[in-house]
C-alpha positions as CSV (number, residue, x, y, z in Angstrom):
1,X,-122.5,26.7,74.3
2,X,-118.8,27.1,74.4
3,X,-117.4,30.6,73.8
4,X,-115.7,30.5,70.6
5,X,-114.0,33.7,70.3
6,X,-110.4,33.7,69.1
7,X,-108.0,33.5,71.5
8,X,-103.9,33.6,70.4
9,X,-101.5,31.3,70.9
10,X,-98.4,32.7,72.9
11,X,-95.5,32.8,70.1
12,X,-92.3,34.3,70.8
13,X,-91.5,34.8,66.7
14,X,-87.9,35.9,67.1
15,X,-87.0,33.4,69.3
16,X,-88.2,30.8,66.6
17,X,-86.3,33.1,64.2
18,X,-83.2,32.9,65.9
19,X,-83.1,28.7,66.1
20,X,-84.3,28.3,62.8
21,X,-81.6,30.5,61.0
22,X,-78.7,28.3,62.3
23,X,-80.1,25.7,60.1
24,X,-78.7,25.8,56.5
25,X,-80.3,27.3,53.8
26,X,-83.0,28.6,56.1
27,X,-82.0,32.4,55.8
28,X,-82.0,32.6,51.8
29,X,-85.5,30.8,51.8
30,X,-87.0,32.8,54.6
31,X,-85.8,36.0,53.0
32,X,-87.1,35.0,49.8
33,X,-90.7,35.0,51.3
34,X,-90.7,38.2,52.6
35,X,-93.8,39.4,51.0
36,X,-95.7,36.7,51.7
37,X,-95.0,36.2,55.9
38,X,-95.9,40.1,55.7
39,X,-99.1,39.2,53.8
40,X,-100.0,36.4,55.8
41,X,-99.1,38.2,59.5
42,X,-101.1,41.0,58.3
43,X,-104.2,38.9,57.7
44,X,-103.8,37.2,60.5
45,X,-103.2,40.1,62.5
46,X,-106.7,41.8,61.1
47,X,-108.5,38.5,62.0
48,X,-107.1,38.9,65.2
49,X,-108.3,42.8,65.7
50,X,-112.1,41.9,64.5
51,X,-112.1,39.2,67.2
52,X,-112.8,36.0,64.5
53,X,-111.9,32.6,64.3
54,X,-110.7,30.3,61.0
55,X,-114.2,29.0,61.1
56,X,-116.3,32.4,61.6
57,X,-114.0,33.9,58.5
58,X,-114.6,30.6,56.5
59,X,-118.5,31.1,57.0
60,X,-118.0,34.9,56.4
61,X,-116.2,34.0,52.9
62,X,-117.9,31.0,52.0
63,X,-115.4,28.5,51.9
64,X,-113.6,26.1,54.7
65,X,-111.7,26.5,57.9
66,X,-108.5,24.7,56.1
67,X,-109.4,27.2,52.7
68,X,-108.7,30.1,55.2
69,X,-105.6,27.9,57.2
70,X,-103.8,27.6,53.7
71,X,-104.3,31.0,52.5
72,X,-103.2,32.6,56.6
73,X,-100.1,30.0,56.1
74,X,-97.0,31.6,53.9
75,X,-95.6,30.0,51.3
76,X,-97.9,27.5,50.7
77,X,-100.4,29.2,48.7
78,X,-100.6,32.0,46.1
79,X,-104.2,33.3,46.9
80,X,-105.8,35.4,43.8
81,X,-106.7,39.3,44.5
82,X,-110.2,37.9,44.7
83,X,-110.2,36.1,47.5
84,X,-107.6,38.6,49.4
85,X,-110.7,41.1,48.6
86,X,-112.8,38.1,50.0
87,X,-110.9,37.8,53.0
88,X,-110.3,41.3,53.9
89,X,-114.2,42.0,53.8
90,X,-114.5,39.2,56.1
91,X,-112.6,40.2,58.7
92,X,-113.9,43.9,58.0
93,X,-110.9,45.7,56.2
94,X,-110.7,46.9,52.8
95,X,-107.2,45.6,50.9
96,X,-105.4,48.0,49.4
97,X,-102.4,47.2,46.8
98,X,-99.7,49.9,46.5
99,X,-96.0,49.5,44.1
100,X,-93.0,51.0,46.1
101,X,-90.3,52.4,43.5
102,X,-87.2,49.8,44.3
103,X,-84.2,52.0,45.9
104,X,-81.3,51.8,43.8
C-alpha cells in the first residue's frame, strides 16, 4: 500500500511574489486579499502540522478532495463559518474568530 502521508511541495513564496508584482495590477489585487491568503496559509499550514492529505481531510469532513482544494485556494471561494468549524476539527484545531480595532 503506498504511504500516503502529506508531503510539501518546495515553494519559495517570495520569490513568486517578487515576479508576480512587476505585472500590472497584480499588487492592488493581491493586497486586496489579504485576509483570505492569511486564511487559506493558515489552513493549510494546520493541515500540514496534523500530517493530512486533501483526501484524509475530505473523508474527515465529509465532502471531496476538490471541496477541500477550493476552500485551501484564496480567492476563489468564500467558505461559510460552518465549514471553517468543519475544517478546523478535521485537521484537529479549534477556529477562533477575533475583530482587531482598525488603527487610525
Amino acid at each position: 500500500m503506498a504511504d500516503l502521508k502529506y508531503k510539501p511541495v518546495p515553494h519559495k513564496h517570495q520569490d513568486f511574489l517578487d515576479k508576480a508584482r512587476a505585472r500590472k495590477g497584480f499588487s492592488e489585487e493581491y493586497d486586496s486579499l489579504a485576509l483570505e491568503y492569511e486564511i487559506a496559509s493558515q489552513m493549510i499550514k494546520a493541515r500540514a502540522r496534523a500530517g493530512l492529505t486533501q483526501d484524509a481531510v475530505a473523508e474527515r469532513m465529509g465532502t471531496t478532495k476538490s471541496a477541500v482544494s477550493r476552500l485551501e485556494a484564496a480567492g476563489k471561494h468564500a467558505p461559510s463559518l460552518a465549514t471553517l468549524k468543519r475544517y478546523a476539527s478535521a485537521v484537529g484545531c479549534e477556529l477562533k474568530v477575533k475583530f482587531v480595532p482598525q488603527k487610525a
